[in-house]
C-alpha positions as CSV (number, residue, x, y, z in Angstrom):
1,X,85.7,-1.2,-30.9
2,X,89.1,-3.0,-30.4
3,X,90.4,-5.2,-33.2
4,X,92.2,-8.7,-32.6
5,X,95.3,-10.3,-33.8
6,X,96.2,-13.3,-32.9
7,X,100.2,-14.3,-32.9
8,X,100.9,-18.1,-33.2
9,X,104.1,-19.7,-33.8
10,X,104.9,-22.7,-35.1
11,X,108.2,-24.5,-36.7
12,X,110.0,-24.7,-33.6
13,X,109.5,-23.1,-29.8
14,X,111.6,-20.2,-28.5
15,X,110.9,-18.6,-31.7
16,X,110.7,-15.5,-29.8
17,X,106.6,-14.9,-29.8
18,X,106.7,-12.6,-26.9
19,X,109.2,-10.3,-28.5
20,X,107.6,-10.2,-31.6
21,X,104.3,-9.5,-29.6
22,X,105.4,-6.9,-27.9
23,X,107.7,-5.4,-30.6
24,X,104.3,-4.9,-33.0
25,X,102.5,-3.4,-30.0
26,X,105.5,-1.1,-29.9
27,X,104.8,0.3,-32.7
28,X,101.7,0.2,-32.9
29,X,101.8,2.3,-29.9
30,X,104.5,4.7,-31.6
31,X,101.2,5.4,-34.4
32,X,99.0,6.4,-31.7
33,X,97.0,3.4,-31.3
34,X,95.6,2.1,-27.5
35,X,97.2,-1.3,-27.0
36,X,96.7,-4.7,-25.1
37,X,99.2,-7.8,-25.3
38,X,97.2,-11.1,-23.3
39,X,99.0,-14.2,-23.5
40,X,97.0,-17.7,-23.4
41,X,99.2,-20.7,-22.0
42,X,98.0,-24.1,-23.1
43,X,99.9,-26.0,-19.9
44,X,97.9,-27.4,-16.9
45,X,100.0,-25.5,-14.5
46,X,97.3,-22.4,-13.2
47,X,100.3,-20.4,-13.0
48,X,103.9,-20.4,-13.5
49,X,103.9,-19.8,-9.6
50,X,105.1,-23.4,-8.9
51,X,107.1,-24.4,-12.4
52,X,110.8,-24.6,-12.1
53,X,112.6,-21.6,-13.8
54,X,115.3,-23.7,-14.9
55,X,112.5,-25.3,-17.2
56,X,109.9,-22.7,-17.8
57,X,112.0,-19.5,-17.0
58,X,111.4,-16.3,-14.8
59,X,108.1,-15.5,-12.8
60,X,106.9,-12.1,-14.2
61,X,104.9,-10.8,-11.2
62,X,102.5,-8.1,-11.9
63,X,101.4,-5.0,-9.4
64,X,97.8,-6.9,-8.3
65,X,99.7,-10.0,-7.5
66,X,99.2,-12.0,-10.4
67,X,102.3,-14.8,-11.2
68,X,102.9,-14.5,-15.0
69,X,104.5,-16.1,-18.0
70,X,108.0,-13.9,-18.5
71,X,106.3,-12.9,-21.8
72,X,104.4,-10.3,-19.6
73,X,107.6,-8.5,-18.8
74,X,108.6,-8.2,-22.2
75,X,104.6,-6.5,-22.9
76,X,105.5,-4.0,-20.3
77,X,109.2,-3.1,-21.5
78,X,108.0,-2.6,-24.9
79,X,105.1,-0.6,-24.3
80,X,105.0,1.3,-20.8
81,X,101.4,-0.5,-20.0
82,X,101.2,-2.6,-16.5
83,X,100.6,-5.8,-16.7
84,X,97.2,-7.4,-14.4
85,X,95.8,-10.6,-13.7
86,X,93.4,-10.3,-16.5
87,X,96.7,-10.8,-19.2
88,X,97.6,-14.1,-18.9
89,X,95.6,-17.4,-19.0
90,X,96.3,-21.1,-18.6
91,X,94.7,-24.4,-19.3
92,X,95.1,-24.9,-15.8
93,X,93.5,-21.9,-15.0
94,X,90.8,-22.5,-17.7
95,X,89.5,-25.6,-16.4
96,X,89.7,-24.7,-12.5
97,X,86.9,-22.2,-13.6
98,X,85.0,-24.8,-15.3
99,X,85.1,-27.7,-12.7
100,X,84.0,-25.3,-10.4
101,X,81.3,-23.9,-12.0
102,X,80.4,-27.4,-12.5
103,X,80.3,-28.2,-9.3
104,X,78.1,-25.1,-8.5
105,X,75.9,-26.4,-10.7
106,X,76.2,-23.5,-13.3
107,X,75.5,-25.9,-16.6
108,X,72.6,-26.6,-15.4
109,X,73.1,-30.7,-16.0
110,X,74.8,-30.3,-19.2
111,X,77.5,-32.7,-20.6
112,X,80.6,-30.2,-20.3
113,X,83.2,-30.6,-23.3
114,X,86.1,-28.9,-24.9
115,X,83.7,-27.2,-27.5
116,X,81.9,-25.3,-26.4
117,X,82.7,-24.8,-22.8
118,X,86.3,-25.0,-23.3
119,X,86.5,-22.7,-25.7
120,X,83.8,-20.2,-24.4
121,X,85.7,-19.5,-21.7
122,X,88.9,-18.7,-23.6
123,X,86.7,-16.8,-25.6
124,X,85.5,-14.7,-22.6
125,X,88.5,-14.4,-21.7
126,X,90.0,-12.7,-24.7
127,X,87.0,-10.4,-25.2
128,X,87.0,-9.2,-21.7
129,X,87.9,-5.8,-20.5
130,X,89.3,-4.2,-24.0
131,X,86.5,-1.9,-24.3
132,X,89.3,0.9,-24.2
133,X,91.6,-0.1,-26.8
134,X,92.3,-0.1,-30.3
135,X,94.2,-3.6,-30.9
136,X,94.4,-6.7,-29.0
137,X,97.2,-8.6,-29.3
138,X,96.4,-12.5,-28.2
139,X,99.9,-14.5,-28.3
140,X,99.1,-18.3,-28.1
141,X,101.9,-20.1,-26.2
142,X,103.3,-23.4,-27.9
143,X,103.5,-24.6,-31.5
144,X,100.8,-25.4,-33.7
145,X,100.3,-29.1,-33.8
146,X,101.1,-29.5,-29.8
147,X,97.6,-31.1,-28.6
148,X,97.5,-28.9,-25.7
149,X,97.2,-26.1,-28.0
150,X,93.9,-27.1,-30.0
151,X,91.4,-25.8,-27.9
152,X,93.1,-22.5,-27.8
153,X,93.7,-22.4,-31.5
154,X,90.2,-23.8,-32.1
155,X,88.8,-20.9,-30.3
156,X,90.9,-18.2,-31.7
157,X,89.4,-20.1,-35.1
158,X,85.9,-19.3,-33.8
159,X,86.5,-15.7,-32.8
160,X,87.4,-15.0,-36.6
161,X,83.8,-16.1,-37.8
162,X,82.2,-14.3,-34.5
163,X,83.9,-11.2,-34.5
164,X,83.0,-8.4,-37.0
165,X,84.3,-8.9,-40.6
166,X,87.9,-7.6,-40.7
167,X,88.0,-7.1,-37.2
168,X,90.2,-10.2,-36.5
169,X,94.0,-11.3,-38.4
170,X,96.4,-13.9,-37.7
171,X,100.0,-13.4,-37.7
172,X,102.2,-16.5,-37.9
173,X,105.8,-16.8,-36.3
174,X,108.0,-19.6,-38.3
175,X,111.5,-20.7,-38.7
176,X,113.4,-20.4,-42.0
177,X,116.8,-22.1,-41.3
178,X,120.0,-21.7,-43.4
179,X,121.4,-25.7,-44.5
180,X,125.0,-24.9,-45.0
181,X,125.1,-27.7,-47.1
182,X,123.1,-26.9,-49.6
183,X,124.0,-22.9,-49.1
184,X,119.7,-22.4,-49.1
185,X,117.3,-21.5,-46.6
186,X,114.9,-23.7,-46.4
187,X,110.8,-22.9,-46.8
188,X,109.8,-26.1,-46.0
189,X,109.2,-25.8,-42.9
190,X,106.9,-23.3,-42.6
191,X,105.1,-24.4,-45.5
192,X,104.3,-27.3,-43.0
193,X,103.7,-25.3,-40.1
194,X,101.2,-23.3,-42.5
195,X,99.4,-26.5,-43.5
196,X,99.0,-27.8,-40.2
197,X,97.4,-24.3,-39.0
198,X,95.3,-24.5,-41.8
199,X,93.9,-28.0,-41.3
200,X,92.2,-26.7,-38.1
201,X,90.6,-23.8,-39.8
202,X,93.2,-20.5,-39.2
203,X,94.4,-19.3,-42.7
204,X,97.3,-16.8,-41.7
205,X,97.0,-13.3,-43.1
206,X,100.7,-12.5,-42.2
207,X,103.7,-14.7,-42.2
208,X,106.9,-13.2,-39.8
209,X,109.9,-15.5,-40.9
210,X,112.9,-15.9,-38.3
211,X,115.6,-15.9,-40.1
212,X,119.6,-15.5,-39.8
213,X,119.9,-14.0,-43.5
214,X,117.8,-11.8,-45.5
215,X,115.5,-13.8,-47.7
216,X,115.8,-14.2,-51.4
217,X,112.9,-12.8,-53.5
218,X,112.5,-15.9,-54.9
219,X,111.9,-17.6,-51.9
220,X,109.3,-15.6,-50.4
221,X,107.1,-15.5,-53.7
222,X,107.4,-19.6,-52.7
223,X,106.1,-18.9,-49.2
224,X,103.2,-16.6,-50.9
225,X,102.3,-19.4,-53.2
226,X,102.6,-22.2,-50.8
227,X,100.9,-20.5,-48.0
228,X,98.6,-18.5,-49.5
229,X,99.7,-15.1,-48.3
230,X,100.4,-12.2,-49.9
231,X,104.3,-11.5,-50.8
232,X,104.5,-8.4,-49.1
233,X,102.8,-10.1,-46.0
234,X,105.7,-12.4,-45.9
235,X,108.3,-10.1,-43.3
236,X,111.8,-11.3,-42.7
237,X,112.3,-11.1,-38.9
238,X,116.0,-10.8,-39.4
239,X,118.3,-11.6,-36.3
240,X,118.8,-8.3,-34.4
241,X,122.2,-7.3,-31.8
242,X,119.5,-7.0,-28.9
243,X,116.1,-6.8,-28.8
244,X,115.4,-3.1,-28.4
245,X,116.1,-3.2,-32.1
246,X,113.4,-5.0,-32.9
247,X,110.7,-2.6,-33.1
248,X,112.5,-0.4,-35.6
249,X,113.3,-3.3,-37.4
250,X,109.8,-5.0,-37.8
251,X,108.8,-1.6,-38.9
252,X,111.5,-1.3,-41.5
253,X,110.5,-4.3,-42.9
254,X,106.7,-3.2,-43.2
255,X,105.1,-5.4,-40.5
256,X,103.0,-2.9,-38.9
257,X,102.0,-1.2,-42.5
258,X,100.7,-4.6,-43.9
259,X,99.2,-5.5,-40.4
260,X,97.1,-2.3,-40.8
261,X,96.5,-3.2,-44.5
262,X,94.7,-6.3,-43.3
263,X,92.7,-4.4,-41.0
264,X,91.3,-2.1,-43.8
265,X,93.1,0.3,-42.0
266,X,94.2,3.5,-44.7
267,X,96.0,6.5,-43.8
268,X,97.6,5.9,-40.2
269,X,99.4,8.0,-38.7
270,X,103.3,7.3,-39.1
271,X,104.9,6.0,-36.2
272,X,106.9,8.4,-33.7
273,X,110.1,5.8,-33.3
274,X,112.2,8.8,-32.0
275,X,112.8,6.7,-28.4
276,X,113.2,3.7,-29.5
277,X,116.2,5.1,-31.8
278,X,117.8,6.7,-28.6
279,X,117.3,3.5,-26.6
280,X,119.1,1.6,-30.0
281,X,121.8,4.4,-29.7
282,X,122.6,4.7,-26.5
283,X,123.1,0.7,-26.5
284,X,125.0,0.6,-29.8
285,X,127.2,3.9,-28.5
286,X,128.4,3.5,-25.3
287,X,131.0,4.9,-24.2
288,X,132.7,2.5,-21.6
289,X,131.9,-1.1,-20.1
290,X,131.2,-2.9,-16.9
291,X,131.2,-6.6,-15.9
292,X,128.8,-7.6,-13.3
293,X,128.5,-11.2,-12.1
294,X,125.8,-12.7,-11.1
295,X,125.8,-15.3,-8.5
296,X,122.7,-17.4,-8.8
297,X,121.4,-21.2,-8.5
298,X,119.6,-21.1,-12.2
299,X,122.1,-19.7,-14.1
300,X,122.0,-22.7,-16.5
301,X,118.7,-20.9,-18.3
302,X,119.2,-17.2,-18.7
303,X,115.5,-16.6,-19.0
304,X,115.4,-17.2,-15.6
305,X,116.6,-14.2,-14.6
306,X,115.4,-12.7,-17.8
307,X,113.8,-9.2,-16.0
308,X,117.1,-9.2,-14.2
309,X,119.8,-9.2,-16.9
310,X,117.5,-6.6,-19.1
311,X,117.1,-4.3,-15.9
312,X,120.7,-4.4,-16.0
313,X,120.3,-3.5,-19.6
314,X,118.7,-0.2,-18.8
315,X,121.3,0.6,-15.6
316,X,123.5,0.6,-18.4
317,X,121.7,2.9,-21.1
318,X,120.8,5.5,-18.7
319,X,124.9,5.4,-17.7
320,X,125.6,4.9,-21.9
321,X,128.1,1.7,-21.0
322,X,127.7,-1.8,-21.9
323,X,126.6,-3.9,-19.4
324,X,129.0,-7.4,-19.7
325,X,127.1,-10.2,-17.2
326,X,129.2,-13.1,-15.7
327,X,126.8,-15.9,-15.2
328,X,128.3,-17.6,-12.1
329,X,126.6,-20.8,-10.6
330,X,126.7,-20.2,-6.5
331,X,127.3,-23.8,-5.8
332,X,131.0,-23.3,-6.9
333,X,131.6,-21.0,-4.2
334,X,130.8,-24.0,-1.8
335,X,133.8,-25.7,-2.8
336,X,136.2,-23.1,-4.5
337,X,137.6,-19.8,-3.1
338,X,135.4,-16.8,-4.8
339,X,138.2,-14.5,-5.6
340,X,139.2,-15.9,-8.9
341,X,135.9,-15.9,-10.0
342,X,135.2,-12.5,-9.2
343,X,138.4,-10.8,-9.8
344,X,138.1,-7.9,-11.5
345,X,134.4,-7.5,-11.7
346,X,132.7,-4.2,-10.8
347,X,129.6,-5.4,-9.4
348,X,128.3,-8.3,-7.8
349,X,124.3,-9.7,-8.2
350,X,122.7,-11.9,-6.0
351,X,119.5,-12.2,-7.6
352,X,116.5,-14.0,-5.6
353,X,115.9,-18.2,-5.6
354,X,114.4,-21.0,-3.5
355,X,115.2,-23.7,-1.2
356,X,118.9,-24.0,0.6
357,X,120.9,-25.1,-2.7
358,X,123.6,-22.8,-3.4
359,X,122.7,-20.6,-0.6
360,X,126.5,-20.9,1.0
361,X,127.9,-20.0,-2.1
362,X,125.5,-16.3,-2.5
363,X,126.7,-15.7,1.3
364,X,130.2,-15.8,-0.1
365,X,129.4,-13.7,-2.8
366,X,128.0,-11.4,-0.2
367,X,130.9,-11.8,2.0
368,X,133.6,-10.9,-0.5
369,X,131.8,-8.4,-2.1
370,X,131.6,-6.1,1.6
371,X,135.7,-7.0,2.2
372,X,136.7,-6.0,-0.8
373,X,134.4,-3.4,-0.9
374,X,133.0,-4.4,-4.3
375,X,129.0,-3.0,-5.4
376,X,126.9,-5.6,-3.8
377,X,123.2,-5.5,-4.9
378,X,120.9,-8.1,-3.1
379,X,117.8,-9.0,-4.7
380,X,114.6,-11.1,-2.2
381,X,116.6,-14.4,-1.4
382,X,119.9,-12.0,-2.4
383,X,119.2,-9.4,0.7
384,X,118.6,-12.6,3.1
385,X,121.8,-13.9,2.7
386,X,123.6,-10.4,2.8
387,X,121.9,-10.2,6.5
388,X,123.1,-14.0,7.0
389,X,126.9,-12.9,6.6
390,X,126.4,-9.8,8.0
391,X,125.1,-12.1,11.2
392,X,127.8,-14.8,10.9
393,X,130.6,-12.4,10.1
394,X,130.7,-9.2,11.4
395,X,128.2,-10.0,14.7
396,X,129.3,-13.2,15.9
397,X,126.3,-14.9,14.8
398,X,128.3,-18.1,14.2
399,X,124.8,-20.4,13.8
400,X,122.8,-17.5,11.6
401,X,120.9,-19.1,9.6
402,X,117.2,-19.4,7.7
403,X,114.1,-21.8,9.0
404,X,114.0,-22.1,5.4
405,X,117.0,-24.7,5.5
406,X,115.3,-26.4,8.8
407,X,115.2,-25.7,12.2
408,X,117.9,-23.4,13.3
409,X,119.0,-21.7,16.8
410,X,119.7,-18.2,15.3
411,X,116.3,-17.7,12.7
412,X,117.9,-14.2,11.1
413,X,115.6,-15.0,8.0
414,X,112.2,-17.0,9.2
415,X,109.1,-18.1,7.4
416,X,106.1,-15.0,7.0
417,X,103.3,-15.6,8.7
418,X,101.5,-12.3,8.7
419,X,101.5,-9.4,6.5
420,X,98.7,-6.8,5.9
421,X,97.2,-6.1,2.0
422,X,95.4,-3.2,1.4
423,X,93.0,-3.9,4.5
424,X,93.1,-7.1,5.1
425,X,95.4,-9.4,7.4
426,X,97.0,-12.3,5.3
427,X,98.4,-15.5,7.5
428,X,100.1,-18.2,6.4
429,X,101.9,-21.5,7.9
430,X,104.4,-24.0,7.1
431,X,101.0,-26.2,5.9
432,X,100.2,-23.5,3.4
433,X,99.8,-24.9,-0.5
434,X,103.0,-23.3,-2.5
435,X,101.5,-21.7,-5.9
436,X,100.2,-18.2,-5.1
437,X,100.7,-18.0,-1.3
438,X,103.6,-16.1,-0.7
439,X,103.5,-11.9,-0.6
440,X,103.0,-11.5,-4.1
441,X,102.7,-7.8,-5.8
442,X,102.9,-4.2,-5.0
443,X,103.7,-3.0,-1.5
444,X,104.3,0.5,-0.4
445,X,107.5,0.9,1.6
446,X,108.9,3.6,3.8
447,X,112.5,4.8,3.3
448,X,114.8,6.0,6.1
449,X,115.3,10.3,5.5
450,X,118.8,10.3,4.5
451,X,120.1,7.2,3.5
452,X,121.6,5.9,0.5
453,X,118.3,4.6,-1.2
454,X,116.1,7.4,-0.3
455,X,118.6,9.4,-2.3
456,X,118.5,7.0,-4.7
457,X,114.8,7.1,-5.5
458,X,114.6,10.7,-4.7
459,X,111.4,10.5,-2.3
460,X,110.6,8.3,1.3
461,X,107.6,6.4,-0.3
462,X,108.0,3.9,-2.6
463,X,106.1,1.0,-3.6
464,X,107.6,-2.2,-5.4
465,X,106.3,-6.1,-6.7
466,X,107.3,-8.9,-3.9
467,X,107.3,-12.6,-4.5
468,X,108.8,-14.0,-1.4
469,X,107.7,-16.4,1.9
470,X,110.5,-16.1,4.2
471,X,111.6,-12.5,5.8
472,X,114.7,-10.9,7.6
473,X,113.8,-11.2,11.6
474,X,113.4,-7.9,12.7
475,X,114.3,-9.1,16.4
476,X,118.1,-9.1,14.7
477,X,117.8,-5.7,14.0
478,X,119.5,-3.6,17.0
479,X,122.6,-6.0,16.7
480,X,122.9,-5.9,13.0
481,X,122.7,-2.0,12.5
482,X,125.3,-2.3,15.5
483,X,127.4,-3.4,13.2
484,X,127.1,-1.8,10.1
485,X,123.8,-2.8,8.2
486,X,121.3,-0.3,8.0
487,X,117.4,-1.2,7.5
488,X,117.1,1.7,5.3
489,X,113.3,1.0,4.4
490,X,110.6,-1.3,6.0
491,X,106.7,-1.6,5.4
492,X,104.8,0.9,6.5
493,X,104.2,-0.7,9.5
494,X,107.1,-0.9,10.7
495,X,107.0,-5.3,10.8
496,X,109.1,-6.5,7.7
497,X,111.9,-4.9,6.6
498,X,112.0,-4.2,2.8
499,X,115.6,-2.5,2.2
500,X,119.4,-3.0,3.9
501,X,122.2,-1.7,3.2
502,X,126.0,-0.9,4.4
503,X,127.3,2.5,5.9
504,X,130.6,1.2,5.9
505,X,130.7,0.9,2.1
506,X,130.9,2.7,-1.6
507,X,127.6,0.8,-2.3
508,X,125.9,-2.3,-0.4
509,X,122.1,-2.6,-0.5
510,X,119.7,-5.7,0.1
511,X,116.2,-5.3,-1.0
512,X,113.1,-8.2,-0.5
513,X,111.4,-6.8,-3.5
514,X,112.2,-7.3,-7.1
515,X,112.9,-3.9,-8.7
516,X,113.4,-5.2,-11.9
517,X,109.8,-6.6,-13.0
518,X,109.4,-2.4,-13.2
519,X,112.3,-1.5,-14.9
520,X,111.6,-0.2,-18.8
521,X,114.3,1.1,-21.4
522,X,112.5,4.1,-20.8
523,X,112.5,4.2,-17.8
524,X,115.5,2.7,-15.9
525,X,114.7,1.8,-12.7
526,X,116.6,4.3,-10.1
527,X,118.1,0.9,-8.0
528,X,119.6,-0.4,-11.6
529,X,121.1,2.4,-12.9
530,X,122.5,3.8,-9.3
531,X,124.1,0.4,-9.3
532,X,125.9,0.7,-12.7
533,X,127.0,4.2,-12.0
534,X,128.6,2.8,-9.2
535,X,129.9,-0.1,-11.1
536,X,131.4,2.5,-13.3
537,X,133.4,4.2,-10.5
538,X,134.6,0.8,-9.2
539,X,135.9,-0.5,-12.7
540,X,137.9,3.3,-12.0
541,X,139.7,1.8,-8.9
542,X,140.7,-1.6,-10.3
């Protein structure tokens, strides 16, 4: 029977919940342990599907379609387990179910509330499906005392009386910050966070403390006796270089060993940390560097691209270099010349995006990276404006353009209107509501025998996550691979192209998927670390 811990933070927000989720099911996984991470939302949003990433960060997209909180992404880099739409819950989501079971009928005239259909549901939800595993891990998004987050704390309160006895704990994520001023770090603040959680019935069994400094002895016998928690459940979550550290470190400091303790759990077997030391290693000893820019339109929130820059990440262990990313905003190409910008780098991203903003600027990434025969990896909206240049500048496609910028005369990216998944036709029109109508999740695609990125992958069939609602016209096709660009993979039906790339350079590929939502430390995705190897013989040449 599975076991439950619930993960709330509180202090501050971007505490790093997620991480420290998916770092404990790390290692709980390195003991031999069966593990699920589900992440409960308390926004009103269904799905991130429709939320800005400049304000709520990446979409993680998972194989069956489902559009995620970026959390998700870090679940599967930590622990090798896909992600489905069964992981991740909203408010929105939540009550969508309820008003239309209400609707139906289904209360059978009952007054519906907050407690108890509210809380039922997010109840059912966390007890669903985990039959097969040995922990649980439930991370509540927000910070205790946000109002949006009581139901969901209310019900995690109620599934510590329902469940078994000792079959349920509570981990709590706080802030301890340094005051230079006084030369202390403060415990006051989680003191308060504790209280708070405690005033709507969840006494924490484990305290993790972000901290920049290891924590005096003295201070966490305070946090025991303030918070009622035992001292050695008090863990220091010190500041780590990168977040592959983490794991180790947690363990180190005895997170996992007291977690178990809670649990009644005697006599574990000792965790097997052997890759996550190699993964540490081989980013802590590499033996050369590469800079990549990235040319994007969101590049003022890094966790936008968050999937991105840690794919890049594991292109760079599986090379051993270090993997320097230039954060360039694409708008800046619209008015300046690229070249100073991207002198000297040995890679160029265009990563994917929305709406016609900064789109000039990515085709002038694209453009200078095929002139000066730079690697050039295009990524969904990134492999659209690749074709766009190729269209305008090497075709004589002067008005090339997308009907996702308004009508055009040359459509050589157009709006999807029909696609098949698994058996069934999907359609959809310019009328079509935006959150979860696009191509979202895992489609097979056929490489071309031969080219570059069947080499790359080593096989012809591949299949990858898509989140995208505008296409490459394949009526351009004849007169683009006149001129150089390949379509190197397409569906298996031969109607939307999924791959392009250049046979007239070192290393040029466009792809509509997003490669790195798959990529682990583990497991480098081929794409990523083909990229960085060829990054590393261009950073040879310049």
């Amino acid at each position: 029977m599975a076991r439950y811990v619930f993960i709330t933070g509180g202090v501050v927000s971007s505490l790093g919940k997620g991480l420290a989720s998916a770092a404990l099911g790390a290692v709980l996984q390195a003991r031999g342990y069966k593990v699920r991470l589900r992440k409960l939302d308390p926004y009103l949003n269904v799905d991130p599907g429709t939320m800005s990433p400049t304000q709520h960060g990446e979409v993680f997209v998972t194989d069956d379609g489902a559009e995620t909180d970026l959390d998700l992404g870090h679940y599967e880099r930590f622990t090798g387990r896909s992600a489905n739409q069964k992981d991740n819950v909203t408010t929105g989501r939540i009550y969508s179910d309820i008003l239309a079971k209400e609707r139906r009928g289904d209360y059978l005239g009952a007054t519906v509330q907050v407690i108890p259909h509210v809380t039922d549901e997010i109840k059912n939800f966390v007890l669903d499906g985990n039959e097969d595993f040995d922990f649980v891990l439930c991370e509540i998004g927000g910070t205790v005392g946000d109002i949006e987050g009581l139901p969901f704390f209310e019900a995690i309160r109620q599934l510590g009386n329902e469940l078994p006895r000792g079959d349920a704990v509570y981990v709590h994520l706080t802030l301890m910050p340094y005051i230079p001023s006084a030369g202390e770090l403060k415990t006051k603040p989680t003191q308060h966070s504790v209280k708070e959680l405690r005033s709507i019935g969840i006494q924490p069994d484990i305290l993790l403390v972000r901290c920049d400094r290891p924590i005096p002895v003295g201070e966490k016998k305070k946090l025991s006796l303030f918070c009622n928690v035992r001292e050695g459940a008090v863990i220091q979550a010190l500041d780590v270089s990168s977040i592959y550290d983490v794991p180790i470190a947690y363990h180190n400091e005895g997170l996992d060993t007291e977690l178990l303790a809670a649990f009644g759990i005697k006599d574990a077997p000792e965790p097997e940390l052997g890759p996550w030391q190699a993964v540490s290693e081989g980013i802590h000893q590499a033996e050369g560097e590469v800079n990549i820019a990235i040319v994007g339109k969101y590049t003022g929130l890094k966790d936008a691209y968050k999937s991105l820059s840690e794919a890049l990440t594991h292109g760079g262990i599986s090379n051993r270099v270090k993997v320097n990313l230039r954060w360039i905003d694409s708008e800046i190409f619209e008015k300046d010349d690229p070249a100073p910008y991207l002198e000297g780098v040995h890679g160029i991203l265009v990563p994917g995006g929305f709406g016609e903003r900064g789109s000039e600027g990515k085709i002038q990434a694209a453009k200078f990276a095929r002139l000066r025969e730079v690697p050039y990896f295009g990524i969904c909206f990134g492999m659209q404006m690749a074709c766009i240049e190729a269209a305008r500048h090497t075709a004589g496609i002067e008005e090339a353009s997308s009907t996702e910028f308004g009508p055009t005369k040359e459509p050589i990216v157009g709006l999807m209107t029909e696609w098949v998944k698994g058996n069934e036709k999907q359609e959809r029109t310019d009328e079509t509501d935006l959150g979860g109508t696009m191509r979202l999740g895992a489609y097979p695609a056929q490489l071309v025998r031969g080219s570059r990125v069947a080499d790359i992958y080593g096989t012809t069939q591949i299949s990858e996550r898509h989140r995208h609602r505008y296409e490459v016209n394949m009526n351009y096709r004849k007169v683009l691979e006149a001129n150089g660009l390949l379509f190197s993979g397409e569906s298996p039906d031969g109607r939307l192209p999924e791959i392009v790339e250049r046979t007239d350079h070192p290393w040029f590929i466009g792809v509509q998927f997003h490669p790195e939502l798959k990529s682990r430390p583990f497991e480098p995705h081929p794409l990523f670390a083909s990229f960085i190897k060829a990054a590393i013989e261009q950073s040879r040449l310049v």
